[in-house]
C-alpha positions in Angstrom: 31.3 5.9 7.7 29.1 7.4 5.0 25.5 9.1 5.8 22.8 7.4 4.4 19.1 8.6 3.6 16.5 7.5 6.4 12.9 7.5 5.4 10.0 6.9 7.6 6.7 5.0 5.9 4.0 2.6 6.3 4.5 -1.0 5.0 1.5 -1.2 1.9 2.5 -4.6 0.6 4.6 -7.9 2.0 3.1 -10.7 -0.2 7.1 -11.2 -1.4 9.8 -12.7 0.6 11.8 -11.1 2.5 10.6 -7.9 0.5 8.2 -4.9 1.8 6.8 -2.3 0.1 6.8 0.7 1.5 4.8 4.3 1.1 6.6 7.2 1.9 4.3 10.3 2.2 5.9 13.6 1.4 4.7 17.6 0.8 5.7 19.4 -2.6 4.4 22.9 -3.2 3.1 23.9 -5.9 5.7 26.4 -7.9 2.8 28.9 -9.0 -0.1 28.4 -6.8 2.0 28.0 -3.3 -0.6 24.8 -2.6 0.9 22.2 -0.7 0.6 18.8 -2.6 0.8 15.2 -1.1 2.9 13.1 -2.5 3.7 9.1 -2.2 7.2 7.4 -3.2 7.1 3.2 -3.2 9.9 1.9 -1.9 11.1 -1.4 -2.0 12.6 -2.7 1.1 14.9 -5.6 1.8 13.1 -7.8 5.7 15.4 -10.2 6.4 13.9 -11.7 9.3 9.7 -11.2 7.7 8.2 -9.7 11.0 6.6 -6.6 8.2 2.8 -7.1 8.0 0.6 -4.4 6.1 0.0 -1.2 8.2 3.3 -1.4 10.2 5.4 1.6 10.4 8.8 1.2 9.3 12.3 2.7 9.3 14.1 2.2 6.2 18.0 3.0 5.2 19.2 2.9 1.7 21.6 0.4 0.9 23.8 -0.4 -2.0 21.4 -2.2 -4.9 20.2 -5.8 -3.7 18.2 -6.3 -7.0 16.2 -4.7 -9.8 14.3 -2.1 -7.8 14.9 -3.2 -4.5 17.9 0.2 -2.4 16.4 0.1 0.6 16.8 -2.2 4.4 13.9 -2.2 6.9 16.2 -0.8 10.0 13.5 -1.2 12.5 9.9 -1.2 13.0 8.6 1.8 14.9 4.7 0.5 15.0 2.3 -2.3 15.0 -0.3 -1.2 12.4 -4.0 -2.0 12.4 -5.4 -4.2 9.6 -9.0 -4.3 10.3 -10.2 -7.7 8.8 -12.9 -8.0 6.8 -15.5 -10.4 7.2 -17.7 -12.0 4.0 -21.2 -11.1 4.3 -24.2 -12.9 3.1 -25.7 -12.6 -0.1 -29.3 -11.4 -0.6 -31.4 -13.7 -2.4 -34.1 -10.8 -3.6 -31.0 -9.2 -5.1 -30.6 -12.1 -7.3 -33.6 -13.0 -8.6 -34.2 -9.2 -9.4 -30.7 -9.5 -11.5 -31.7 -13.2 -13.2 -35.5 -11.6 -14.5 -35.5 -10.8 -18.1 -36.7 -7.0 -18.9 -40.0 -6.7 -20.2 -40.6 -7.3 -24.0 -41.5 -3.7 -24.6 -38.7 -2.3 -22.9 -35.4 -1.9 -24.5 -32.0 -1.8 -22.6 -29.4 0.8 -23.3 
């Protein structure tokens, strides 16, 4: 049985079927300065069964190609994430009347 990479990421995108995108967060250093950098690979993930949301951390296993871009299988998911959701808010009136009132004659606009 051949070895196959495993990566562990966070699921940034699931707005296609039965495909995730996932972040996988990694540390380069730099080859002169020694400064560790953060770096982020997208990978496209093949979810059969859709249970992915946004914020969930995922294993993935790379497969053979299943399309274009998409190497990768969701193998399991390791946590629920948290998608705070946010709510509308009410527009202020006074901030739209201010915008809607022509500048005075003698002033000119940049």
């Amino acid at each position: 049985m051949a070895h196959h990479r495993e990566y562990i990421g966070r699921v940034v995108s699931a707005k296609m079927q039965k495909t995730v995108v996932v972040a996988v967060e990694w540390v380069q250093h730099h080859p002169l300065y020694k400064k560790a950098l953060r770096r982020i690979t997208k990978l496209y993930a093949h979810d059969p069964r859709q249970e992915c949301r946004p914020g969930d951390t995922v294993r993935v296993v790379e497969v053979r190609p299943l399309s274009k871009t998409k190497r990768w299988v969701v193998k399991e998911v390791l946590r629920r994430g948290e998608v705070p959701e946010v709510a509308p808010q009410a527009v202020d009136v006074g901030v739209e009347q201010a915008v809607a009132t022509p500048p005075p004659e003698g002033e000119r606009q940049p």
